[in-house]
PLY file of the C-alpha trace (Angstrom):
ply
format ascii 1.0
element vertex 258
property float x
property float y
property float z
element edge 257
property int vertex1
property int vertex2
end_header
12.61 -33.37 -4.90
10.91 -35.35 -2.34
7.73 -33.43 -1.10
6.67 -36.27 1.52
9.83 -36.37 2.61
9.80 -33.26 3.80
6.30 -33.13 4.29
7.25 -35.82 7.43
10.49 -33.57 8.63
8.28 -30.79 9.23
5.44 -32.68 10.85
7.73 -34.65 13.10
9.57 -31.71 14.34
6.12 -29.29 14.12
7.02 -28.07 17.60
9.43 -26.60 16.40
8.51 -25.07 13.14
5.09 -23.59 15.44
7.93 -21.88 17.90
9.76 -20.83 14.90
6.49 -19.37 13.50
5.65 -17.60 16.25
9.12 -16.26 16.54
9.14 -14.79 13.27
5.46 -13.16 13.52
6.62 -11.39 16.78
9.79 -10.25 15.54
8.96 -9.27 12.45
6.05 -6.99 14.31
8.60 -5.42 16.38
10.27 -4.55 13.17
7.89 -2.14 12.68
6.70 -0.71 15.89
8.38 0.39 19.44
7.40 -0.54 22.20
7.90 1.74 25.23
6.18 3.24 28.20
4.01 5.46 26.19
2.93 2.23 24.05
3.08 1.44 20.61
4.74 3.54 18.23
6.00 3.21 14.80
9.46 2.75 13.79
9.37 4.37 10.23
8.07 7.09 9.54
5.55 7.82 6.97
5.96 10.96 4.66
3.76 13.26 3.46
3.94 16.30 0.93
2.29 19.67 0.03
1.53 21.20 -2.98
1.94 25.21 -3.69
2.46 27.49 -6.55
4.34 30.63 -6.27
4.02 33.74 -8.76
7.22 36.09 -8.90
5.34 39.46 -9.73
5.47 43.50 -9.13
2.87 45.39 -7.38
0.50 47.39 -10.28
-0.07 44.05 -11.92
1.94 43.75 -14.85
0.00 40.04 -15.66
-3.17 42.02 -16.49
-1.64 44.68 -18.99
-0.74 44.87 -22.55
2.64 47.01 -22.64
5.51 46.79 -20.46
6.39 50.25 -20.11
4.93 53.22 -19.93
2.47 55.65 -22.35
3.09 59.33 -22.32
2.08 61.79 -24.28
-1.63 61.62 -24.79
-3.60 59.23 -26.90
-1.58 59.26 -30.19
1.79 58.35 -28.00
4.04 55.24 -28.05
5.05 53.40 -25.09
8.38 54.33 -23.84
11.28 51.87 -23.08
11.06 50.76 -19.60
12.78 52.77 -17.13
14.02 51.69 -13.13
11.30 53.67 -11.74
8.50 52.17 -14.52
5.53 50.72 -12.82
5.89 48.04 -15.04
8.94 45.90 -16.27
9.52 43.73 -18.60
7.50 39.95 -18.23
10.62 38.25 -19.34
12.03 39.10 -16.84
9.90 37.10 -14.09
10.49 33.56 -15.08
14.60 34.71 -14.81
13.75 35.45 -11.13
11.51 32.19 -10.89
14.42 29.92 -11.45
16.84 32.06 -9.19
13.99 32.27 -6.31
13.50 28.59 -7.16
17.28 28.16 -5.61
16.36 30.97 -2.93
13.75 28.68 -1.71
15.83 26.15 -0.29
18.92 28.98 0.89
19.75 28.75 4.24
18.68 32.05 5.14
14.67 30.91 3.84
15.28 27.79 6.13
16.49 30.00 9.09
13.59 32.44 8.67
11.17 29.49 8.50
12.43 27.95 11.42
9.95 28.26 14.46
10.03 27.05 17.92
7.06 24.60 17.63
9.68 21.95 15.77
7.64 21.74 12.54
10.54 21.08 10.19
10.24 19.53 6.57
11.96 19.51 3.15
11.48 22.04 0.65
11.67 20.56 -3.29
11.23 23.95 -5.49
11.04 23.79 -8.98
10.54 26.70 -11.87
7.06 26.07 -14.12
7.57 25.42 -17.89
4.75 25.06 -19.98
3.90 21.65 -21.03
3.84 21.86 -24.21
6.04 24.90 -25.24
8.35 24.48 -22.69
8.38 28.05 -22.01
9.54 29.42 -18.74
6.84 30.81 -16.79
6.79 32.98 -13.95
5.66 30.26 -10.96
7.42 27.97 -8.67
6.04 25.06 -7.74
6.76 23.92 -4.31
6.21 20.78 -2.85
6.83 20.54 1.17
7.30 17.28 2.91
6.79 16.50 6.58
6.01 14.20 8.87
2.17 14.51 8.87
-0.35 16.10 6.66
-0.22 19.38 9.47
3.53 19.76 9.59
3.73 19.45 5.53
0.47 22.25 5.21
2.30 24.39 7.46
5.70 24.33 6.75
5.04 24.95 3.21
2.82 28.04 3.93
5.94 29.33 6.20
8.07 28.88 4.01
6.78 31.28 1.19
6.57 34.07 3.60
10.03 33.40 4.66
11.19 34.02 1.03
9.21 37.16 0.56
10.78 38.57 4.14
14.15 37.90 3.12
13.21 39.13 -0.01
11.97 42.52 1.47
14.95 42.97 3.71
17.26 42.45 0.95
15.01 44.72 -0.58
15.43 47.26 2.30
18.54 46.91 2.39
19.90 47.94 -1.02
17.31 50.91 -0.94
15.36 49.32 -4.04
13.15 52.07 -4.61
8.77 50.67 -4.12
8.26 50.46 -7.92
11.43 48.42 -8.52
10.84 45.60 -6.34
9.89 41.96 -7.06
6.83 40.13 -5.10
6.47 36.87 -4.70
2.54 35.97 -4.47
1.10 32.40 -3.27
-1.07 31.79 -6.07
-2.32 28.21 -4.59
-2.50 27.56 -1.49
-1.68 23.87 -0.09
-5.21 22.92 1.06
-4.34 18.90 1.60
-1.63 16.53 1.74
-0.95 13.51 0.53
1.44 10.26 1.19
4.84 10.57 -0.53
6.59 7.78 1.48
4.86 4.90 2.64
5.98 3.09 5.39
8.13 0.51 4.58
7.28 -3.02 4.42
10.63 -4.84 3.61
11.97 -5.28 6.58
9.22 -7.14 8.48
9.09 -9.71 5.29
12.85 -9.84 5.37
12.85 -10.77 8.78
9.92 -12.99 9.18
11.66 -15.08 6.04
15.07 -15.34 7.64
13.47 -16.87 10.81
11.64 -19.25 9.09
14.33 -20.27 7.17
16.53 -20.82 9.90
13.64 -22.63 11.61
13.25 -25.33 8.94
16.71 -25.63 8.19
17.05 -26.61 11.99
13.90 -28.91 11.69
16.10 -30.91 8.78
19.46 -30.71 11.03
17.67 -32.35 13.86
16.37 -34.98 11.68
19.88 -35.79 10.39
21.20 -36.05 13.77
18.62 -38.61 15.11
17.33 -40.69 11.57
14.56 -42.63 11.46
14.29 -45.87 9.88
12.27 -45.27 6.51
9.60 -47.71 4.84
10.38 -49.07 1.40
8.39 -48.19 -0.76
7.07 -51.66 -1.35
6.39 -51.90 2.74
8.92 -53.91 3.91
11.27 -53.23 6.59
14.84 -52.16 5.94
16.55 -55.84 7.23
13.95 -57.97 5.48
16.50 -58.48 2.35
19.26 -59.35 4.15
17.50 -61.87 5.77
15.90 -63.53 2.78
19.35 -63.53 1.55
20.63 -65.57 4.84
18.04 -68.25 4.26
19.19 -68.09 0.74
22.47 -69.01 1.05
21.56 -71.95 4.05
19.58 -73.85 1.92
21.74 -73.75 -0.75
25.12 -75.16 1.97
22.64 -77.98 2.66
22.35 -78.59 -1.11
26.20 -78.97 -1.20
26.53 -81.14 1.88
0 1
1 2
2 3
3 4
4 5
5 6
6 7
7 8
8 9
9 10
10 11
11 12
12 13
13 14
14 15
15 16
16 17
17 18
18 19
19 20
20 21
21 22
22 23
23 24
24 25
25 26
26 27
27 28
28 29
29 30
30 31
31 32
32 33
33 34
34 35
35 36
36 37
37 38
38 39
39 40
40 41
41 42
42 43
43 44
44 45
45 46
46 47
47 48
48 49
49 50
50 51
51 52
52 53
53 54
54 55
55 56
56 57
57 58
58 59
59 60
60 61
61 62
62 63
63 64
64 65
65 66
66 67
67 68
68 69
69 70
70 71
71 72
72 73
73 74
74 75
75 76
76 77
77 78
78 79
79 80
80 81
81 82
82 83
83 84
84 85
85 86
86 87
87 88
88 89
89 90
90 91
91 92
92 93
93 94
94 95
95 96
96 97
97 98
98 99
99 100
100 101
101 102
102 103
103 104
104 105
105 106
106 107
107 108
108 109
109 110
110 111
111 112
112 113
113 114
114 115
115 116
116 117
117 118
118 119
119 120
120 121
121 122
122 123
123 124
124 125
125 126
126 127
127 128
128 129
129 130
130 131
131 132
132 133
133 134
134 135
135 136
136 137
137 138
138 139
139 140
140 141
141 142
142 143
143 144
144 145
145 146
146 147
147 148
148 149
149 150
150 151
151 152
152 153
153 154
154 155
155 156
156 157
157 158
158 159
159 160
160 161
161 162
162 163
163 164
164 165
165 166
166 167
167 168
168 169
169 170
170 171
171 172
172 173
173 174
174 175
175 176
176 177
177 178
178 179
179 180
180 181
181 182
182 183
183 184
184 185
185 186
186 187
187 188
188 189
189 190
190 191
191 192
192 193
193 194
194 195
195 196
196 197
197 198
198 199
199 200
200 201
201 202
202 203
203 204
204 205
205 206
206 207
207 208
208 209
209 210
210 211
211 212
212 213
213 214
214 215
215 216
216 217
217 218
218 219
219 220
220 221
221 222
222 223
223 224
224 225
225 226
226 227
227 228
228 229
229 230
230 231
231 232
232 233
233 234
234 235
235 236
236 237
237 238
238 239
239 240
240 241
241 242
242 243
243 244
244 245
245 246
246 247
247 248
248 249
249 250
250 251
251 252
252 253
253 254
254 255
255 256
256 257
């Protein structure tokens, strides 16, 4: 592979590779930004996400006792089995409901309920906790809400935990589920940041500022096979020189013969 060769193509034809250059820069810039009557804008947009943790509960809270179910009967009594109408259930029975409100999360009734005229929309990714090392069910929901700026994602995810507990609660209503019998669903962290979950891309500006440039020096070497140049030899002497020492050659050797 001849380096100086190519070394010369480009310089002789570095109008053109500096048009091609610049060519590629600005299109590969408008790659990633619009540009309107408002200004500059972005194309892509970059994502960001929201961090929350849910607890599925009962009012009376049943996380700070030692029975579920109730004691009767004075000092010396057992705890009873747990009845509908116990103020306290059995704790098993929460991470069950984590994984099914896990689901509920992203229902379209949740998403209808968190729906608000201001147009802050987002994506809700709802998962049930497990312990890390057990891998015990627990009863939390982690929820992650992404938007389309730190705001939108804060919001959105606060919204959408009180739409789950209103369509829990009219549900609730609904089927007459008596005060002691009902599930709540507490926000045990709130989202108090947000951070980048999708960059924005960079791919296509390199994509296109390589495929101009390519195209720019592969028209650099088709111009200079259309038009060629005569090239030194490398021991600097022009191309005809040989055949001419070669005429004289054979001359002086006809003169011989005569």
């Amino acid at each position: 592979m001849d380096f100086r060769l190519y070394g010369r193509v480009l310089w002789r034809f570095r109008l053109v590779i500096a048009i091609g250059l610049l060519l590629a820069l600005v299109l590969a810039f408008l790659s990633v930004v619009r540009v309107n009557s408002h200004g500059l804008s972005y194309r892509d947009t970059r994502l960001w996400e929201a961090k929350m943790k849910l607890q599925v509960t009962q009012q009376g809270g049943p996380e700070f006792r030692l029975y579920a179910a109730r004691t009767v009967g004075g000092k010396d009594a057992s705890a009873q089995p747990v009845s509908p109408d116990a103020p306290v259930v059995d704790p098993n029975r929460f991470p069950q409901l984590a994984i099914q409100y896990s689901t509920l999360l992203t229902s379209d009734p949740v998403r209808k309920l968190a729906a608000r005229r201001d147009r802050i929309t987002g994506k809700i990714i709802a998962t049930a906790s497990k312990d890390d090392q057990s891998g015990t069910l627990l009863p939390y929901i982690d929820v992650v809400s992404i938007s389309k700026s730190p705001r939108d994602a804060i919001k959105y995810a606060e919204r959408t935990a009180h739409a789950l507990s209103a369509h829990i609660l009219q549900q609730q209503r609904a089927d007459h589920v008596a005060s002691a019998d009902r599930v709540v669903v507490k926000t045990l962290i709130h989202p108090h940041g947000a951070s980048v979950f999708r960059p924005r891309s960079k791919t296509l500006p390199i994509v296109v500022f390589l495929a101009v440039m390519f195209a720019t020096v592969s028209l650099a070497f088709i111009l200079e096979n259309a038009r060629p140049r005569l090239r030194e030899l490398d021991s600097g002497t022009a191309p005809g020189a040989t055949g001419t020492q070669s005429t004289a050659a054979d001359d002086s050797e006809r003169r011989r013969s005569a």
